[in-house]
VOTOR-811459 format. One record per atom (N, C-alpha, C): residue in one letter; atom name; residue number from 1; x, y, z. Coordinates in Angstrom, 3 decimals, m for minus. Example, Ala and Ser with C-alpha at 12.3 -4.5 7.8 and 13.67 -1.06 7.14 Angstrom:
2
   code   site   pos          u          v          w
      A      N     1     13.190     m5.690      7.800
      A     CA     1     12.300     m4.500      7.800
      A      C     1     13.200     m3.300      7.800
      S      N     2     12.850     m2.250      7.080
      S     CA     2     13.670     m1.060      7.140
      S      C     2     12.900      0.030      7.870
This chain:
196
   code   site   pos          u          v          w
      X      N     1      5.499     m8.910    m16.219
      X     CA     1      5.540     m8.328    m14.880
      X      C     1      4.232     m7.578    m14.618
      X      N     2      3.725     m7.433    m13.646
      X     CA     2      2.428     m7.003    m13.120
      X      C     2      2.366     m5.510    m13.185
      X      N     3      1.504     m4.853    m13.305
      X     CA     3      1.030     m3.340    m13.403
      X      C     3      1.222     m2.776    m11.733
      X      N     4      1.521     m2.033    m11.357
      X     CA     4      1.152     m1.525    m10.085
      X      C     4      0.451     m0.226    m10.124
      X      N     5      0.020      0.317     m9.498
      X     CA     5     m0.763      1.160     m8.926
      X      C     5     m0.292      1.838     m7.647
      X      N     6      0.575      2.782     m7.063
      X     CA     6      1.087      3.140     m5.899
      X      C     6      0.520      4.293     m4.864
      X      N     7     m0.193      4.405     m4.058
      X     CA     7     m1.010      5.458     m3.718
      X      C     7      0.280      5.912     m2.267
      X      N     8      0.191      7.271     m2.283
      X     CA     8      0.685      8.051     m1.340
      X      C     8      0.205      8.174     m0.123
      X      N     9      0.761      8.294      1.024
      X     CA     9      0.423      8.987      2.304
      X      C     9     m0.447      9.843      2.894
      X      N    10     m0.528     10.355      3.688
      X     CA    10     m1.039     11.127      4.183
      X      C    10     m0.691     12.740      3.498
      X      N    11      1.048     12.422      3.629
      X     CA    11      1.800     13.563      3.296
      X      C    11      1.604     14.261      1.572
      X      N    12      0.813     13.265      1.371
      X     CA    12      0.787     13.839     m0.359
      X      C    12      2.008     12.681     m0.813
      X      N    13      2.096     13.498     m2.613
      X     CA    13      2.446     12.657     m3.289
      X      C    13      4.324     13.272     m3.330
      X      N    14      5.007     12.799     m2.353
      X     CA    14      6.114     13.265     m2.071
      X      C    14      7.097     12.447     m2.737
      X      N    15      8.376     13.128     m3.291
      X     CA    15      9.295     12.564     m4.158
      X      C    15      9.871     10.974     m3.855
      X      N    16      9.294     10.797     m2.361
      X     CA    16      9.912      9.463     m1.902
      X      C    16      9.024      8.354     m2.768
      X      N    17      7.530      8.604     m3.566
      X     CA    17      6.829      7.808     m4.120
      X      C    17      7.047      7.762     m5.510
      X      N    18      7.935      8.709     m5.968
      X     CA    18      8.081      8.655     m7.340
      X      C    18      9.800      7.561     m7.176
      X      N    19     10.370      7.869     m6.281
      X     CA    19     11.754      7.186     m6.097
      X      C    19     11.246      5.419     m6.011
      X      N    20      9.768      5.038     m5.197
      X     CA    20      9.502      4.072     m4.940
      X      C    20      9.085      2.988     m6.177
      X      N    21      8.838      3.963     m7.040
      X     CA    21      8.330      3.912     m8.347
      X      C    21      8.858      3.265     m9.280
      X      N    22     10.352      4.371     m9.056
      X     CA    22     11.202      4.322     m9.996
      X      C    22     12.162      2.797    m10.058
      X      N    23     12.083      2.072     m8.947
      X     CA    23     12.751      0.894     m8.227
      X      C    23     11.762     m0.013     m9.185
      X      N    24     10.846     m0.296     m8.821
      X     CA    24      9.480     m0.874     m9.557
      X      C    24     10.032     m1.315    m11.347
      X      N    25     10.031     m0.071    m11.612
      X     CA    25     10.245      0.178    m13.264
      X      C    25     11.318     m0.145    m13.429
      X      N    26     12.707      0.274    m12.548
      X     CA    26     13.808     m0.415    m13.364
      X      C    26     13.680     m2.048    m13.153
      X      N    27     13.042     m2.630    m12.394
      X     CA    27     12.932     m4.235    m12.392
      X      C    27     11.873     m4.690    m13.349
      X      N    28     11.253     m3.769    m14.248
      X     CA    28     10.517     m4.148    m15.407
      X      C    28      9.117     m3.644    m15.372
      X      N    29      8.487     m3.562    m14.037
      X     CA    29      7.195     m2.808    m13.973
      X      C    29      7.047     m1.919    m14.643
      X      N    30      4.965     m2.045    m14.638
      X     CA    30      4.737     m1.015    m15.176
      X      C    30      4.112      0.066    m13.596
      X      N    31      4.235      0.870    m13.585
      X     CA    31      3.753      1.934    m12.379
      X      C    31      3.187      2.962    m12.437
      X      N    32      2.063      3.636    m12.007
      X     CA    32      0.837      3.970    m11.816
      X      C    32      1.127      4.923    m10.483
      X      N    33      1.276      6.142    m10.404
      X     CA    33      1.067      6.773     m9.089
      X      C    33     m0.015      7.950     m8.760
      X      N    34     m1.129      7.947     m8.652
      X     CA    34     m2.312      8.540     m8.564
      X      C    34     m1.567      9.360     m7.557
      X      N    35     m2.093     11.251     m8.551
      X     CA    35     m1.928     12.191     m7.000
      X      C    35     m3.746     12.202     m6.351
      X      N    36     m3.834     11.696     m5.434
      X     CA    36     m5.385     12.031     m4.893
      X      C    36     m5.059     13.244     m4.176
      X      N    37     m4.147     14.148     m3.752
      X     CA    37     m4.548     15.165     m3.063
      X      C    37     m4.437     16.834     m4.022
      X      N    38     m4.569     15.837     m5.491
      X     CA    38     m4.751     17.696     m6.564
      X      C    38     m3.509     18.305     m6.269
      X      N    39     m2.233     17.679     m5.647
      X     CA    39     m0.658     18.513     m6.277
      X      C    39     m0.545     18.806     m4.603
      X      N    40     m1.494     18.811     m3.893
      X     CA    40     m0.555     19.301     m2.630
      X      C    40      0.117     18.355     m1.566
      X      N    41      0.952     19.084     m0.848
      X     CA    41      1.666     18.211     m0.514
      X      C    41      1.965     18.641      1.270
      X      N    42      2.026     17.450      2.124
      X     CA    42      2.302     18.388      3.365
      X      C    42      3.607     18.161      3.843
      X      N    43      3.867     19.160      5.041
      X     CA    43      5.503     18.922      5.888
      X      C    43      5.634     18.054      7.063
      X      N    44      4.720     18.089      7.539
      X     CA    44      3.809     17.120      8.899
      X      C    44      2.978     16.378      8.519
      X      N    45      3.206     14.900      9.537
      X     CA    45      2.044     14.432      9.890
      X      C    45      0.237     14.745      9.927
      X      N    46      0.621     16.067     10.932
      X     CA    46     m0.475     16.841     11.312
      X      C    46     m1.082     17.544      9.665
      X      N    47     m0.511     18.436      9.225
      X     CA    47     m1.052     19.026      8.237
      X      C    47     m1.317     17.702      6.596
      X      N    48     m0.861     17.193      6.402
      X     CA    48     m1.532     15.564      5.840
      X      C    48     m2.437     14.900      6.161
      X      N    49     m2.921     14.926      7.422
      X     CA    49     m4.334     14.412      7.788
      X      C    49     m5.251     15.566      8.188
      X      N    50     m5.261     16.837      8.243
      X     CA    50     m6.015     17.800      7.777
      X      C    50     m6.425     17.935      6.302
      X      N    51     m5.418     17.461      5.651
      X     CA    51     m5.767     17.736      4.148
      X      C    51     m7.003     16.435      3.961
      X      N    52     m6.016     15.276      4.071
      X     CA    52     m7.096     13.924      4.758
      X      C    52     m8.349     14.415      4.750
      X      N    53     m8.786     14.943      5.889
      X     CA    53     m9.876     15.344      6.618
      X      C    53    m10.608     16.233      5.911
      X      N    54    m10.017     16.968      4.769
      X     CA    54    m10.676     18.377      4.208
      X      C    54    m11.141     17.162      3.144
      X      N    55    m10.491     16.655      2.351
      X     CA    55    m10.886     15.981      1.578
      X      C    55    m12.096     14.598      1.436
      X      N    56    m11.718     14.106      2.325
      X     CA    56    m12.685     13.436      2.612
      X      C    56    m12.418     11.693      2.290
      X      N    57    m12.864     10.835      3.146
      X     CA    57    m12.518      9.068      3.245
      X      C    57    m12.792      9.033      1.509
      X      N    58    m14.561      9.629      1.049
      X     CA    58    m15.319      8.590      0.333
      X      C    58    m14.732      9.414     m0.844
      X      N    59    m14.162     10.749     m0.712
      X     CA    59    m13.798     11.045     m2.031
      X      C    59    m12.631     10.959     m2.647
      X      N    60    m11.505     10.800     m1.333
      X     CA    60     m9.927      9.664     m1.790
      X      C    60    m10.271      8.592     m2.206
      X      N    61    m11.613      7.484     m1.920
      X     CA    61    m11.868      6.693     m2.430
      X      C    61    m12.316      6.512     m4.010
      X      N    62    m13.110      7.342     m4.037
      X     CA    62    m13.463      7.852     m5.443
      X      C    62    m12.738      8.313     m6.472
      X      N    63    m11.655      8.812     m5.868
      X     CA    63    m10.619      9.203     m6.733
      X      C    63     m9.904      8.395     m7.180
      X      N    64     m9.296      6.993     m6.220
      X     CA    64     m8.460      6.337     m6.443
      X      C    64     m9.165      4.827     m7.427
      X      N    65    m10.618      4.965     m6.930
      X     CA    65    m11.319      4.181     m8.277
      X      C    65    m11.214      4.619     m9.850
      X      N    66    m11.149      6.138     m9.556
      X     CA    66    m11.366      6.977    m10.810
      X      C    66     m9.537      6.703    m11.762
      X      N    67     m9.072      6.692    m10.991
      X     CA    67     m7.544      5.926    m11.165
      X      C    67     m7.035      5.201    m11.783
      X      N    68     m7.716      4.017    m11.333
      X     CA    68     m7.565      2.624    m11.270
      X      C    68     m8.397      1.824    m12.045
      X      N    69    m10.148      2.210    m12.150
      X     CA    69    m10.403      1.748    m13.536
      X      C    69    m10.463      1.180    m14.413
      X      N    70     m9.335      2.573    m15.363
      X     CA    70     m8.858      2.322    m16.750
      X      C    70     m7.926      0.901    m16.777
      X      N    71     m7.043      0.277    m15.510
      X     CA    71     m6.057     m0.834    m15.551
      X      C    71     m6.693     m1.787    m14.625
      X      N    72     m7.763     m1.624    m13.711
      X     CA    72     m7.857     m2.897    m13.446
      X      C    72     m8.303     m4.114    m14.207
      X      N    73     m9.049     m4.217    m15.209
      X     CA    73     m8.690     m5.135    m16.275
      X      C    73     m8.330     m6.277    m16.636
      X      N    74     m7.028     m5.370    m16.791
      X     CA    74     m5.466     m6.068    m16.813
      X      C    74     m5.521     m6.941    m15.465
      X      N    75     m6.110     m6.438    m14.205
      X     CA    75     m5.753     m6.919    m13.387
      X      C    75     m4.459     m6.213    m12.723
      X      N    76     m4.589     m5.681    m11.573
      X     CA    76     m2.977     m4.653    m11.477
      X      C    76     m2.641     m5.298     m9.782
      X      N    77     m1.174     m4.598     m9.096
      X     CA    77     m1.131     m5.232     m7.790
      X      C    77     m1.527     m3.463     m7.170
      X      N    78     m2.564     m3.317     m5.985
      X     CA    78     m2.271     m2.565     m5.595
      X      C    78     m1.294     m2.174     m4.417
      X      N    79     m0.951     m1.143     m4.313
      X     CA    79      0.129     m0.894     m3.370
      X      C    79      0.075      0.606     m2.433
      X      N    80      0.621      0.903     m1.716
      X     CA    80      0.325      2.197     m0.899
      X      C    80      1.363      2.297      0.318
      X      N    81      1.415      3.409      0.576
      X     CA    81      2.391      3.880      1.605
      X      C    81      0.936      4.481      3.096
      X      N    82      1.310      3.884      3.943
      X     CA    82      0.184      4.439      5.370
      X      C    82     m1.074      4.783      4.788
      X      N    83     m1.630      5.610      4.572
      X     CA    83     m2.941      5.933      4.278
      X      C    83     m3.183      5.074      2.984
      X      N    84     m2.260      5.500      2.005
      X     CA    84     m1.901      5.056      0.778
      X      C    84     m2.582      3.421      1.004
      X      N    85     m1.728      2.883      1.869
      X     CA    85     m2.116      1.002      1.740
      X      C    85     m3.744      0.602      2.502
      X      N    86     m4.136      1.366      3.177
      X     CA    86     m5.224      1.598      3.529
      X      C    86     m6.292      1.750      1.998
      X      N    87     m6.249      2.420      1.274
      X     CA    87     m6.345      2.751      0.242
      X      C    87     m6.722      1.239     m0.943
      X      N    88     m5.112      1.188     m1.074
      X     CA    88     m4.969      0.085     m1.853
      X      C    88     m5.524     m0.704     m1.121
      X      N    89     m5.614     m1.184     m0.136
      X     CA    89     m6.291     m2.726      0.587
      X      C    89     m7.914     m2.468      0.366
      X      N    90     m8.895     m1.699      0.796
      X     CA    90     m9.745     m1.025     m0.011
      X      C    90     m9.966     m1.649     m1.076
      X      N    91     m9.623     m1.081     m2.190
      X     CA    91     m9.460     m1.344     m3.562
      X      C    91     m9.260     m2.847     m4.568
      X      N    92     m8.369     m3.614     m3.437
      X     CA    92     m7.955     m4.271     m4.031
      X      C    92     m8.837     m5.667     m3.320
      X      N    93     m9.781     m5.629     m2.010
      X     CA    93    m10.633     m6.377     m1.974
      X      C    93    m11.616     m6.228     m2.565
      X      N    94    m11.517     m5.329     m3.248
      X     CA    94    m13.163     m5.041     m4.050
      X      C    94    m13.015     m5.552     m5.808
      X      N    95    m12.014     m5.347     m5.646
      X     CA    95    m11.303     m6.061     m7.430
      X      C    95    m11.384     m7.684     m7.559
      X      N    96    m12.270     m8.065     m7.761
      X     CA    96    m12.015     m9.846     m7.904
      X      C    96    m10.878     m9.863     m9.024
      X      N    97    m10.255     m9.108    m10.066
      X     CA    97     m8.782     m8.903    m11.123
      X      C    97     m7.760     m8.600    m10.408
      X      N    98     m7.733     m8.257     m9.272
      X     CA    98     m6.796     m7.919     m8.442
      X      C    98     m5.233     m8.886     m8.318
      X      N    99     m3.857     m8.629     m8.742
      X     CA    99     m3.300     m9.473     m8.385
      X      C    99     m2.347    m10.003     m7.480
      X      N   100     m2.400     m8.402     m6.582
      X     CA   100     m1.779     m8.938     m5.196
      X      C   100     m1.926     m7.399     m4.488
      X      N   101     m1.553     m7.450     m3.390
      X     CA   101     m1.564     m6.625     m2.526
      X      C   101     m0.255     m5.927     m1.575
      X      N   102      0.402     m4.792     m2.117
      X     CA   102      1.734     m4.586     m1.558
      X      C   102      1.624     m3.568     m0.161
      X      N   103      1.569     m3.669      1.008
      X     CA   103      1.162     m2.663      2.065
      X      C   103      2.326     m2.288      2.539
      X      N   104      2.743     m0.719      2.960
      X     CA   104      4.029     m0.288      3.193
      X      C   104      3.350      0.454      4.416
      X      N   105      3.511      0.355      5.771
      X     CA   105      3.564      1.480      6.655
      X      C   105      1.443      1.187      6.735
      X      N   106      0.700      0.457      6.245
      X     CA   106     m0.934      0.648      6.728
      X      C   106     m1.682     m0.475      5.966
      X      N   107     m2.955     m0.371      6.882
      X     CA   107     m3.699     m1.643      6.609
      X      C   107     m4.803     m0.518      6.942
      X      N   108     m6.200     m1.495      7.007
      X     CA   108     m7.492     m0.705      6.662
      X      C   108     m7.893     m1.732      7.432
      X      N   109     m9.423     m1.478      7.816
      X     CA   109    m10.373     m2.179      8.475
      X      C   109    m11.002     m3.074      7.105
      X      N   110    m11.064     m4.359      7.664
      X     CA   110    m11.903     m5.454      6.889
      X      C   110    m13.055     m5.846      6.703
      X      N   111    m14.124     m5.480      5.833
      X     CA   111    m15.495     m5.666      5.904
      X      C   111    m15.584     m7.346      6.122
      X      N   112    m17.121     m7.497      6.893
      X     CA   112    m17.130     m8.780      7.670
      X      C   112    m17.054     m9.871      6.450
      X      N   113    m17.683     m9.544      4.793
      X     CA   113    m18.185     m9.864      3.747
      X      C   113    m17.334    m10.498      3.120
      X      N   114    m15.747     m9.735      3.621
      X     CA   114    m14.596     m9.327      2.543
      X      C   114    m13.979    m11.104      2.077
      X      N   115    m14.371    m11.266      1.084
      X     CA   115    m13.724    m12.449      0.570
      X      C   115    m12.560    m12.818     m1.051
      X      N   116    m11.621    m13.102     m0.849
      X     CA   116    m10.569    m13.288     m2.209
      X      C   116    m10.521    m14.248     m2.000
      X      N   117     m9.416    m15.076     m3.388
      X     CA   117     m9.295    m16.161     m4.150
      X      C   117     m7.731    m16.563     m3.656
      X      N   118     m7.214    m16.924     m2.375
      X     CA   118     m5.964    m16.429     m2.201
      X      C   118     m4.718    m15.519     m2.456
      X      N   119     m5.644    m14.287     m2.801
      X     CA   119     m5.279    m12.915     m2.931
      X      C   119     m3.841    m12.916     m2.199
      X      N   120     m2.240    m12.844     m2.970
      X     CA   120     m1.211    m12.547     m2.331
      X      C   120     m0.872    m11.059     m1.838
      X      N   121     m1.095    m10.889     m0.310
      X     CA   121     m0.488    m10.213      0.413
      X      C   121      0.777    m10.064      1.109
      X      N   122      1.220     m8.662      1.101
      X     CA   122      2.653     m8.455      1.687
      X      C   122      2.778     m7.510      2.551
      X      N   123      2.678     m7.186      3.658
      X     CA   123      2.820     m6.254      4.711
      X      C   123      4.426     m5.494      4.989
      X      N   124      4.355     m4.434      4.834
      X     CA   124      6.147     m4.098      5.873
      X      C   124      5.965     m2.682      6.821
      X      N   125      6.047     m3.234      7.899
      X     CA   125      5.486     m2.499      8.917
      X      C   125      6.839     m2.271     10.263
      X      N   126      6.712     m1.233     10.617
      X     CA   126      7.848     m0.810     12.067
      X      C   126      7.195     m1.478     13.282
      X      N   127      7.419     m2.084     13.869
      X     CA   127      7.696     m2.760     15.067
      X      C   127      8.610     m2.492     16.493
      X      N   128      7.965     m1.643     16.862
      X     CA   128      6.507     m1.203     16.664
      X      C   128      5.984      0.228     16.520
      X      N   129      4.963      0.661     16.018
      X     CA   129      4.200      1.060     15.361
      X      C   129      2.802      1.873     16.021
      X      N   130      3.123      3.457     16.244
      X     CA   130      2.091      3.682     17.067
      X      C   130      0.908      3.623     16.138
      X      N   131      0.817      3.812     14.973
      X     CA   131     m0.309      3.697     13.879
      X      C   131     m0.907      2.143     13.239
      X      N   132     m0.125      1.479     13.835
      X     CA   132     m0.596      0.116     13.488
      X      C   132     m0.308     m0.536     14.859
      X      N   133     m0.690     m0.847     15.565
      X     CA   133     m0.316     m1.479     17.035
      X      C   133     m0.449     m2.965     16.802
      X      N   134      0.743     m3.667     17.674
      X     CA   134      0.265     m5.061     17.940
      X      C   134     m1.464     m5.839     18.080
      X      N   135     m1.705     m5.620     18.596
      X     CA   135     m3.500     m5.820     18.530
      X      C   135     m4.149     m5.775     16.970
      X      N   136     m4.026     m4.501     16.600
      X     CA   136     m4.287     m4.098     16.026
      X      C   136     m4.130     m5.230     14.746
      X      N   137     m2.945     m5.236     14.769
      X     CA   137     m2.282     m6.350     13.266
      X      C   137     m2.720     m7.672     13.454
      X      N   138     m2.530     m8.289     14.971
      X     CA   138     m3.043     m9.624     15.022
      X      C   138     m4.338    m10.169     14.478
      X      N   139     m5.466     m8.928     14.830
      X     CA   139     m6.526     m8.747     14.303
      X      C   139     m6.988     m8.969     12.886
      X      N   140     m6.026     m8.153     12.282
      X     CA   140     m6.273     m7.822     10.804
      X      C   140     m5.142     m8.606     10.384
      X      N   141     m4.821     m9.422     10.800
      X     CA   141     m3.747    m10.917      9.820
      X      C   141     m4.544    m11.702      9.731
      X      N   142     m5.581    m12.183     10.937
      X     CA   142     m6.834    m13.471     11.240
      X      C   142     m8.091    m12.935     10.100
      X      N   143     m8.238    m11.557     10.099
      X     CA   143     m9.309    m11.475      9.330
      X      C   143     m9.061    m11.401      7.503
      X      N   144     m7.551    m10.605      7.295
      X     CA   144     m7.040    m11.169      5.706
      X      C   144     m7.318    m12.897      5.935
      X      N   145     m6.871    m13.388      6.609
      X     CA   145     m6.795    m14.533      6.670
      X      C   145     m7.893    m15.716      6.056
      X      N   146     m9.174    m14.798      7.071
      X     CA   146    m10.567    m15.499      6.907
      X      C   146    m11.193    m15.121      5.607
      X      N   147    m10.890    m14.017      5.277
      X     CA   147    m11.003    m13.644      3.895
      X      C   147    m10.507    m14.327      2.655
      X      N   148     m9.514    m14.823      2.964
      X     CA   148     m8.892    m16.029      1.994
      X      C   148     m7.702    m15.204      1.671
      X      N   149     m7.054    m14.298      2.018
      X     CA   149     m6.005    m13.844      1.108
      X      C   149     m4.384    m14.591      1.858
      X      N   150     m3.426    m14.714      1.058
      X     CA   150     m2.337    m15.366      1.203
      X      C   150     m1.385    m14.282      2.172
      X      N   151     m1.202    m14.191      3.130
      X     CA   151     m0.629    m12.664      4.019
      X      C   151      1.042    m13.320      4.389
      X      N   152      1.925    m12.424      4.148
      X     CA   152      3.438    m11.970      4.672
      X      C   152      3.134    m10.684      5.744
      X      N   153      3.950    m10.923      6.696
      X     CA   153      4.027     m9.450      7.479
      X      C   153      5.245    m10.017      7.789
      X      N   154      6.185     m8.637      7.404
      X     CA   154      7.490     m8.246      8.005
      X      C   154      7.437     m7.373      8.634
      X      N   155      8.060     m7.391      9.980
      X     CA   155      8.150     m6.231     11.226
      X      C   155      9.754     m5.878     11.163
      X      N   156      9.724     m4.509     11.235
      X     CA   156     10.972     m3.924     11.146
      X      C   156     11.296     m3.150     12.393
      X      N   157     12.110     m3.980     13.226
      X     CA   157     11.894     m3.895     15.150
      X      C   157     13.114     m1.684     15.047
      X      N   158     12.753     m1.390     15.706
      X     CA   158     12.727     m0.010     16.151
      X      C   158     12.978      1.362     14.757
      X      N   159     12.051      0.672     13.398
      X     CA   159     12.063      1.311     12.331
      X      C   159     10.932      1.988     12.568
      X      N   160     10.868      4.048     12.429
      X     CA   160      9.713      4.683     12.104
      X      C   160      8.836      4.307     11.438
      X      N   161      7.485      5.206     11.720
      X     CA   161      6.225      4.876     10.951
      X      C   161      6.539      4.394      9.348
      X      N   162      6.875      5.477      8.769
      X     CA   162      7.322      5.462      7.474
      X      C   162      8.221      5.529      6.976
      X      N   163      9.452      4.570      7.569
      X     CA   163     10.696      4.174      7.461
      X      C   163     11.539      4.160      6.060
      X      N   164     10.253      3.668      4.659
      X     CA   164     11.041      4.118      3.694
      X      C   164     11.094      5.262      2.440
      X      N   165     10.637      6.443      3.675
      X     CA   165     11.212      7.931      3.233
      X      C   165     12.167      8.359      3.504
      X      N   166     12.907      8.544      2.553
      X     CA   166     14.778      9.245      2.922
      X      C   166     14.195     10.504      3.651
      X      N   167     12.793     11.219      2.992
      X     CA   167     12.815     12.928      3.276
      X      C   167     12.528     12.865      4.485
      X      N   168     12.091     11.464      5.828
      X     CA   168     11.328     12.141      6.451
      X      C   168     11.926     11.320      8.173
      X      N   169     11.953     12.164      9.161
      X     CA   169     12.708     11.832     10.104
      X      C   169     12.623     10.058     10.173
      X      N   170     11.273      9.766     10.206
      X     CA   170     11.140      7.926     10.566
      X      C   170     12.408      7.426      9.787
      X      N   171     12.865      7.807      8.752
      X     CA   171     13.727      6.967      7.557
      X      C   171     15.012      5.869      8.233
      X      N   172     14.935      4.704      7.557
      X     CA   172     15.696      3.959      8.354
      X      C   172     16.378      2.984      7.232
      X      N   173     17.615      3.639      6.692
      X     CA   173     18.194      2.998      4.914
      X      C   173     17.939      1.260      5.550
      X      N   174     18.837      0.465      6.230
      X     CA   174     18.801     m0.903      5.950
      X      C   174     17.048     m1.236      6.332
      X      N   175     16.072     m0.682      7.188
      X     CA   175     15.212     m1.137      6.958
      X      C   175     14.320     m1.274      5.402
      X      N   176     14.494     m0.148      5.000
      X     CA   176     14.118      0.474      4.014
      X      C   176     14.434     m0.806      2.388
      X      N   177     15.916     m0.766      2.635
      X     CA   177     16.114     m1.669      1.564
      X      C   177     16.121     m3.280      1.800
      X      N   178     15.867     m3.650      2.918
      X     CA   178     15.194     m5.286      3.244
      X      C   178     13.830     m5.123      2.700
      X      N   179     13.157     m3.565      2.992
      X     CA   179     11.724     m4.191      2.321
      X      C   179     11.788     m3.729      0.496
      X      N   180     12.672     m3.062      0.070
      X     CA   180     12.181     m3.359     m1.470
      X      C   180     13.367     m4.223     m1.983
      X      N   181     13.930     m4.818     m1.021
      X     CA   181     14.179     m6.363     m1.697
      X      C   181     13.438     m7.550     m1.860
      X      N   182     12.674     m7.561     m0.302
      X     CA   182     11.703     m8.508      0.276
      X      C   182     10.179     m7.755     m1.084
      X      N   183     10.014     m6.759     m1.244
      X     CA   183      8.920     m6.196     m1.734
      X      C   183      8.946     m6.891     m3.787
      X      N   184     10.283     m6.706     m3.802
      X     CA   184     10.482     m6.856     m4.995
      X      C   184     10.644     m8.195     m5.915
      X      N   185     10.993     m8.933     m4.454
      X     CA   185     10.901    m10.486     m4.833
      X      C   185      9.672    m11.098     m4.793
      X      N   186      8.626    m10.157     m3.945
      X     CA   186      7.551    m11.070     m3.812
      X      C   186      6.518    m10.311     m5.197
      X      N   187      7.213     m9.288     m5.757
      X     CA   187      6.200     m8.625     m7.268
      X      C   187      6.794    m10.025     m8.249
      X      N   188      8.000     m9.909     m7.909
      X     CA   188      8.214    m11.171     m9.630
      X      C   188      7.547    m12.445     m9.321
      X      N   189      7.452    m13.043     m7.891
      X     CA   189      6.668    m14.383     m8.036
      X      C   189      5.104    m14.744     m8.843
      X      N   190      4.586    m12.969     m8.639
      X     CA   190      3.349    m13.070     m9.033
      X      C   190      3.254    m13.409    m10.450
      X      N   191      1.879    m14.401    m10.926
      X     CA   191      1.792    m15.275    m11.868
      X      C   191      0.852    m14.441    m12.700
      X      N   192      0.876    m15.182    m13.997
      X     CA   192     m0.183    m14.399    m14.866
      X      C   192     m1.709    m14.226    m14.094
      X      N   193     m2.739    m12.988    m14.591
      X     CA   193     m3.781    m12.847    m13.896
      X      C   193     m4.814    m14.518    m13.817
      X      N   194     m5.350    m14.505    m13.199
      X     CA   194     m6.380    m15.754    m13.393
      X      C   194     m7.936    m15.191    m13.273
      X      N   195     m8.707    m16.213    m14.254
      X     CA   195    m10.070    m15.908    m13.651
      X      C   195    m10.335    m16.398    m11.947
      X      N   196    m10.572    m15.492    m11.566
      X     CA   196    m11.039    m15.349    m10.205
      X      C   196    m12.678    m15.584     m9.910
């Protein structure tokens, strides 16, 4: 079974990512949850992207290399919650070991360059989505696309931003558990690493 790597939110590294974790591992994974925000944690939206903001794009980036590293290697899948998958998508076009891509709640902008080996992608996103907008996704499905990576997007029609946090108003249980069923079936398909 594949290594994961799980990066957090905006909100910090909140108990809903260790629960996300914990799903992972009892199906055999191994799991990886980088705190990039040094233990803190926010109550809002708002105060999570201040921390965001104090911290900085290139040094969450840096951190989550500093992370990741020691297991990419192995080759690991990255994964992330909103900022979090922003993050991992990041990361995991820059990994030619990379062995798939799990996005919960965010996507990232695509460098024009950005090219994989049919890199398997999995999207699960609310529908709709003031943080990811229609446009927005059509966009960035054509450009994973042109990039070569293999893309799923599931839309979860009147599910919050971050639908699978119990702690946090968006929370929406049957959305929630279609995607770490849908999430969990598409970790076991993945095949041993390949040279890329």
């Amino acid at each position: 079974m594949p290594t994961v790597v799980m990066f957090h939110s905006a909100y910090g590294p909140r108990p809903a990512v260790e629960e996300a974790a914990g799903r992972l591992r009892e199906a055999g994974h191994e799991v990886h949850t980088p705190d990039l925000y040094g233990g803190r944690t926010a109550g809002t939206v708002e105060e999570g992207m201040a921390i965001k903001d104090e911290i900085g794009r290139d040094e969450l980036l840096r951190r989550a290399v500093a992370a990741t590293a020691p297991l990419s290697e192995r080759g690991v899948v990255y994964a992330g919650f909103s900022l979090g998958g922003a993050i991992a998508q990041n990361l995991a076009l820059a990994d030619t070991r990379a062995r798939g891509l799990l996005l919960l709640h965010g996507t990232s902008d695509i460098p024009e360059d950005a090219a994989v080996d049919d890199l398997p992608v999995q999207l699960h996103v609310a529908d709709p989505d003031p943080f990811e907008p229609h446009d927005w996704l059509n966009a960035w499905y054509l450009r994973m696309r042109r990039a070569g990576a293999d893309v799923e997007v599931h839309r979860y029609p009147g599910a919050g931003h971050l639908f699978t946090d119990p702690g946090l108003p968006d929370h929406d249980g049957d959305a929630a558990e279609r995607t770490w069923r849908t999430a969990l079936a598409f970790l076991a398909e993945l095949e041993e690493p390949a040279d890329r």
